[in-house]
C-alpha positions in Angstrom: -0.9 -11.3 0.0 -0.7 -9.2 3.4 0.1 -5.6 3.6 3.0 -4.6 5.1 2.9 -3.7 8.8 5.9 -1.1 9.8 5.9 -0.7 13.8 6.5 2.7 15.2 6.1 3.2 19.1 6.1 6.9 19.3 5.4 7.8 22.8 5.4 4.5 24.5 2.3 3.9 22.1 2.3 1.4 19.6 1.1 2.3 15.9 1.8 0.4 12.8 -0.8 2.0 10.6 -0.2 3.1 6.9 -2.1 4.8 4.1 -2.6 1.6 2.3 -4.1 0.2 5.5 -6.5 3.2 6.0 -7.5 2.8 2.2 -8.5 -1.1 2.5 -10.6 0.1 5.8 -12.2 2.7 3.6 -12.9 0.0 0.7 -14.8 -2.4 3.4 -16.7 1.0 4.5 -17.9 1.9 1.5 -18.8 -1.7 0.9 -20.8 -1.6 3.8 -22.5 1.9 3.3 -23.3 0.9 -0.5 -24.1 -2.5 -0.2 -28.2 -3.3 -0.8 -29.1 -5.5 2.2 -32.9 -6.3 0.6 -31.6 -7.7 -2.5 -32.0 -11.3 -2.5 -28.9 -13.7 -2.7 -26.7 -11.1 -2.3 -23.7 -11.2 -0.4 -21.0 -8.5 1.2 -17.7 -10.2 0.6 -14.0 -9.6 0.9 -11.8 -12.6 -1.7 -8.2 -12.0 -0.8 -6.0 -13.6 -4.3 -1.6 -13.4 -4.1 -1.8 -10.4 -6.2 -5.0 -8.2 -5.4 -7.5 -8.2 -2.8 -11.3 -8.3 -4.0 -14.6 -6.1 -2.1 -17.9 -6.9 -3.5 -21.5 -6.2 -2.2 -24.9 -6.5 -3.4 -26.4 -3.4 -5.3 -25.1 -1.5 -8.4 -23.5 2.2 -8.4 -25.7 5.4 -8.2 -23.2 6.9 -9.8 -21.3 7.1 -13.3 -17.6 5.4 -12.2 -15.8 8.6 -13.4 -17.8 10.9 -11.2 -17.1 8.5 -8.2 -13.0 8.3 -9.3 -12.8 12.1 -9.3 -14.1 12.6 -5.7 -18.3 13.1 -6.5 -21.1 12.9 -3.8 -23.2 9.6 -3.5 -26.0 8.9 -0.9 -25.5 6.0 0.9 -27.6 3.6 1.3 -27.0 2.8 4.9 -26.3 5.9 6.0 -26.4 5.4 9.8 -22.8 3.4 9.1 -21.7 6.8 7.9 -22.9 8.8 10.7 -21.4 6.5 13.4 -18.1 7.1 11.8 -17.4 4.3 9.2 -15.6 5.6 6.0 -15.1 9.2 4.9 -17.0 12.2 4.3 -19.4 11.5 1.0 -17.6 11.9 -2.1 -14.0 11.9 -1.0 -13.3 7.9 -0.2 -12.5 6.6 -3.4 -9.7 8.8 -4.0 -8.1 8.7 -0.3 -8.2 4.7 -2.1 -6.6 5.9 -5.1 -3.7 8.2 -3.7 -2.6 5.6 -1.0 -2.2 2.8 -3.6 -0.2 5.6 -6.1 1.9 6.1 -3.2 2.6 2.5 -2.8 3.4 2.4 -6.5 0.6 -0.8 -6.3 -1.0 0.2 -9.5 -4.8 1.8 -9.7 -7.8 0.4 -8.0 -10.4 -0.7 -10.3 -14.0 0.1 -9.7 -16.1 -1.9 -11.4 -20.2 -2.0 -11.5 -21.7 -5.7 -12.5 -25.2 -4.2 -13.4 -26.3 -8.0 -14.3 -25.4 -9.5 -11.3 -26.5 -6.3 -9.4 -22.9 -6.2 -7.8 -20.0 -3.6 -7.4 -16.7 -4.8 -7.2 -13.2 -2.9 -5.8 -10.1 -4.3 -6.9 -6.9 -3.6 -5.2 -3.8 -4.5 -6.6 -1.3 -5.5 -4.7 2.6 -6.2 -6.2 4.0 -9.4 -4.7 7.6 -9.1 -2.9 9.7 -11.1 -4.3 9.9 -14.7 -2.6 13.6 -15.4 -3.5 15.8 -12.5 -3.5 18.0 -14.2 -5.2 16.1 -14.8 -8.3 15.4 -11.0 -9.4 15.7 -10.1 -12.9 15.3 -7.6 -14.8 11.3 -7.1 -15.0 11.4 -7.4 -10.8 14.2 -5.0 -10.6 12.0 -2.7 -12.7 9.3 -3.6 -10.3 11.3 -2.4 -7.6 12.2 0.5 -9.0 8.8 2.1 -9.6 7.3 1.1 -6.2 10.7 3.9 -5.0 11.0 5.8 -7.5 7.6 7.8 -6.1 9.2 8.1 -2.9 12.7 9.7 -4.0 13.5 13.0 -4.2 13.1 14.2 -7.8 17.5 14.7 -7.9 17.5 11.3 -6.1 15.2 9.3 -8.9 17.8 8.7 -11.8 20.1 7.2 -8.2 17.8 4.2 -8.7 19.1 2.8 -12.5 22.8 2.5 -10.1 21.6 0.2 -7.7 22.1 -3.0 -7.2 19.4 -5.8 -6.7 20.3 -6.0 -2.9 20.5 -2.6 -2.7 16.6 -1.9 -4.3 15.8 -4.9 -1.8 17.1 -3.3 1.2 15.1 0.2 0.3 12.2 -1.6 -0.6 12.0 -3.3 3.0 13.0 0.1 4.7 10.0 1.5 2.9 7.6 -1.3 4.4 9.2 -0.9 8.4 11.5 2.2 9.1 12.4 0.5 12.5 13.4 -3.0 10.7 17.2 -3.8 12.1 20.2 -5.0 10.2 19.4 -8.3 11.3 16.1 -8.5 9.7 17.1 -7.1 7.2 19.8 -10.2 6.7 17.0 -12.3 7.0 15.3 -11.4 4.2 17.4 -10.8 1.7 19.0 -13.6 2.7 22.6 -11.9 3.1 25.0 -11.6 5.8 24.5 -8.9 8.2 28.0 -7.3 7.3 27.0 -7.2 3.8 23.9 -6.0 4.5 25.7 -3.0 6.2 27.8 -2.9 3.6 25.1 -1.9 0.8 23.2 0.0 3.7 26.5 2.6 3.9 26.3 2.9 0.0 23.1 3.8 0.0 24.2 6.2 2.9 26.7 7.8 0.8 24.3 8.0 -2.7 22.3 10.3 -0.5 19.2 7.9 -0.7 19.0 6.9 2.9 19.7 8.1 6.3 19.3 7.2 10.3 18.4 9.2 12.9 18.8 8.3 16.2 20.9 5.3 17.9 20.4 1.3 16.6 17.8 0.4 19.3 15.8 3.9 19.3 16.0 4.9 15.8 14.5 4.4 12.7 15.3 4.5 8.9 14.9 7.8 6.2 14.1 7.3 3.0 15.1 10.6 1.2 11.8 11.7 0.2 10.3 14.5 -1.7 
């Protein structure tokens, strides 16, 4: 499963980060800066699964896991990876991890500590888009729905239980690339483009979605909070 990758050229300067991206750089940090490198057999690995993506290194936590979920301070083992810039400041990369995947509405990262295999493992969940658009039912549509509903306005949230499958789509790939085009768009959801502008004008007028500037310039608003 890949994260998605919106594009944004502000400034003649590409730049298709996110907060989900940032996170996943942070997990492989702290991997690095936690791992024990003189244990023997052990290995600093990254196992990427359709539905999560899997950090583990060698050594167990210094730390009791709730401490390290609410933000506390941990001495890293290799420190010089810290001081040459990899990962956060001590204490505070875990829960940049745990915001950005609330955000995305992905579910929570699981920390766990394998003291008899002298391992720690980070789990990031990620939800699969749905393959065939035209095969959503009612759990996906609920899906759908709670990856939006924490970027909607708080007036805007009840909006969602109106839409329509190919109008949830449509959001839900806006959210992902606010410079994806009508065309694209058509593409995935497997629609034509006029119906595709169709549904986009509804969502105009429900007061979930706007544009700003022209077709080739512009880029897509999700009405956040």
């Amino acid at each position: 499963m890949d994260l998605p990758r919106p594009f944004r050229m502000p400034k003649l300067k590409r730049e298709e980060d996110t907060p989900q991206m940032k996170a996943v750089r942070e997990a492989f940090a702290n991997a690095i800066i936690h791992s024990d490198v003189f244990l023997s057999g052990g290995v600093l690995r990254i196992d990427k699964y359709d539905d999560r993506l899997c950090l583990r290194n060698p050594g167990t936590l210094k730390l009791p896991i709730e401490q390290i979920y609410e933000g506390g301070t941990s001495r890293a083992r290799n420190p010089r990876m810290q001081m040459i810039g990899y990962g956060e400041n001590l204490g505070s990369g875990f829960p940049l991890i745990l915001t950005a995947w609330k955000d995305a509405g992905w579910g929570k990262p699981v920390l766990k500590n394998k003291v008899e295999i002298d391992e720690v493992e980070q789990e990031l969940p990620i939800k699969k888009l749905i393959e065939n658009p035209k095969k959503i039912n009612e759990e996906n549509k609920g899906d759908l729905s709670d990856v939006l509903k924490n970027v909607l306005k708080d007036d805007l949230k009840n909006v969602l239980k109106e839409l329509s499958e190919r109008q949830l789509l449509i959001l839900y790939y806006i959210k992902g690339n606010d410079r994806i085009t009508i065309q694209q768009m058509s593409q995935k959801v497997k629609l034509s483009e006029k119906t595709v502008r169709r549904e986009v004008e509804i969502l105009k007028e429900k007061g979930v979605l706007l544009r700003e500037g022209g077709r080739k310039e512009g880029r897509w608003v999700i009405v956040t909070k």
